[in-house]
N, C-alpha and C positions, 0 to 999 in steps of 0.2 A: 712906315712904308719904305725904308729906306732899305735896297736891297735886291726889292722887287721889282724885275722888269717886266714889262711887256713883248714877252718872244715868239707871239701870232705876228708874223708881216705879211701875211696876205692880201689885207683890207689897209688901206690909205684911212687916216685921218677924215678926209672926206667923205670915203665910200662909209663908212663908220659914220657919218653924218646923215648920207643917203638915204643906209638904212635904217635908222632912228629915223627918219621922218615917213618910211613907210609902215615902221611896225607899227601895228595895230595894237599892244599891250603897250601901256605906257610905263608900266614901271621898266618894263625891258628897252623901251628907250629908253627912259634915264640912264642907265645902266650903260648903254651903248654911248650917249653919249658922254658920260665920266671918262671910258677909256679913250673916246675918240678927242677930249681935251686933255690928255695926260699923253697923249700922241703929237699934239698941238705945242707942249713946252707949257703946259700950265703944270703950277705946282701939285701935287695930290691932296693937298687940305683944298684949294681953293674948287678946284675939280669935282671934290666932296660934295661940298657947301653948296655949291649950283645946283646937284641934281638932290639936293634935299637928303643925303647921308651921311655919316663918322666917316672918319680915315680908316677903321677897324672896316666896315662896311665892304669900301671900295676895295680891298686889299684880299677880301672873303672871293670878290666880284674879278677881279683881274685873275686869281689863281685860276678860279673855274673857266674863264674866258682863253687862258693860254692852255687847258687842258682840251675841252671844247670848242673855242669858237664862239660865236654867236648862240649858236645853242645853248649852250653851257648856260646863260645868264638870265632863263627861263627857270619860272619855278617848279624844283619836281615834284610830284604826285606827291602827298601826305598818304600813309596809308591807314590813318585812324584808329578808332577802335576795331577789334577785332571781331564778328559778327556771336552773336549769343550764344544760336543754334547753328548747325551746319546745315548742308542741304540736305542730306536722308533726316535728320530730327526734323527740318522745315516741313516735309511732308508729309511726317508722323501726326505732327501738331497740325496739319490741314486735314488730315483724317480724324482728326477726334473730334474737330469741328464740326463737320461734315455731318459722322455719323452721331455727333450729340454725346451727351454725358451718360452714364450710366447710373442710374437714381440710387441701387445698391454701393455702388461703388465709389461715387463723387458725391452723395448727398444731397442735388441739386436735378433738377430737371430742365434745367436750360442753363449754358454757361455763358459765364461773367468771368471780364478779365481775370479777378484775383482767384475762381475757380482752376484756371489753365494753368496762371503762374504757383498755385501747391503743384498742378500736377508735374508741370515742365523741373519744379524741385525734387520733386520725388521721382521721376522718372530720370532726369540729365544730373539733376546737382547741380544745378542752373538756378541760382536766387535770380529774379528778375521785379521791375518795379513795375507796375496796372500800369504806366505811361507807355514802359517798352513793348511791352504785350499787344499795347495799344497800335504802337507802329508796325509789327509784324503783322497784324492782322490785316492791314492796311495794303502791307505790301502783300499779301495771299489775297488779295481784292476781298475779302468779308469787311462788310461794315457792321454801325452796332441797331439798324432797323433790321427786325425778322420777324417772322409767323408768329405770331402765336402759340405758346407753347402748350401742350397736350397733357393731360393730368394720368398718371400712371394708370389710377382706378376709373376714367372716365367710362360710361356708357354710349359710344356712337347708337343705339337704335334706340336708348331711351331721346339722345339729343334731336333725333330725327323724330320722335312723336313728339315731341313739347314742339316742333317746327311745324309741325305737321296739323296737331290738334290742341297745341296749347297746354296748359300747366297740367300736374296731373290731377287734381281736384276735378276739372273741370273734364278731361277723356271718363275718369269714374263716373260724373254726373249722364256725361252721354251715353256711356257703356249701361247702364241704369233707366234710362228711358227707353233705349232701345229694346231691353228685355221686360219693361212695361209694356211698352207698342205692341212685340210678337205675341202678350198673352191675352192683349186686349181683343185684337182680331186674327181669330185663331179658323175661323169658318168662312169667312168672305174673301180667302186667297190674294188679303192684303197684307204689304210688311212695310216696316218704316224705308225713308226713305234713307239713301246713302248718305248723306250727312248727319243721321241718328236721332232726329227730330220727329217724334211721334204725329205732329200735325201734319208732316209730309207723307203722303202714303201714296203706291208705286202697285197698280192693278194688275196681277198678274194672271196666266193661264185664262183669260178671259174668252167665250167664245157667244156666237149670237142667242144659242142655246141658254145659258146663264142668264141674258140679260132681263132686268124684271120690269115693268111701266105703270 
């Protein structure tokens, strides 16, 4: 440390006390006050040693403090990793979502992370692991509960008659009485009734003239 002065003199000793006991981040008090007992006539090991740091430490802490100030002794922003995709890829990969896989094309009729993460390689050259995938999707608000997914070959009006009238054995079975019904009573201007049940029969074109006693 020998060498190193402290050539901020704006701030007393004390007011460097002051404001260590106002700041709210602690480690940026200690830091404040290292300087403000190196201000004081304390030696810089002992100075150290009080606020729980090396001599290397406080030495890191005083340059930045005479460049800055009190600012200076605030930790700056880490800027981390660098994100995967950018934001036009971020939106590409929100549309494939959106609009679903393509069965020819992905193999797949509903995707799953490790589906996304071939495509996001095959489209960016972006290797990514099922956890990242995981958190992107997170951050695009998609979670992993969804609908139901739809079978390429499904039939909706076949799905609507098994709703409707039940398996197909059984629509045959009715479809089959009901053309016994029509050939049973073919003269009395009676037909089955709407639910295809021959015992149910439904009088029609009736007049007082017909009626027999």
């Amino acid at each position: 440390m020998r060498g190193l002065a402290i050539s901020r003199t704006e701030m007393t000793a004390e007011q460097l006390r002051d404001a260590a006991v106002r700041e709210p981040r602690a480690n940026v008090g200690r830091r404040i006050l290292a300087i403000a007992m190196v201000l004081d006539g304390h030696s810089r090991s002992a100075a150290a040693k009080a606020q729980a740091m090396d001599r290397q430490t406080l030495r890191d802490w005083v340059i930045r403090y005479n460049e800055s100030g009190i600012a200076g002794l605030a930790d700056q922003p880490r800027p981390g990793r660098p994100p995967y995709l950018g934001a036009e890829q971020m939106g590409e990969l929100e549309d494939w979502v959106e609009q679903g896989p393509d069965l020819k094309q992905d193999g797949v009729v509903r995707w799953r992370r490790i589906d996304l993460c071939r495509r996001v390689k095959e489209r960016f050259g972006v290797a990514m692991h099922e956890r990242s995938m995981g958190k992107l999707l997170r951050r695009l608000d998609f979670r992993r509960i969804s609908v139901r997914p739809q079978h390429p070959q499904s039939d909706e009006a076949a799905q609507e008659a098994f709703k409707t009238y039940g398996p197909p054995r059984l629509q045959a079975i009715s479809a089959i009485r009901s053309e016994q019904s029509a050939s049973t009573y073919p003269a009395c201007g009676l037909r089955p009734g709407q639910d295809g049940d021959p015992r149910v029969l439904i009088l029609i074109n009736f007049t007082a003239s017909d009626a027999i006693f």
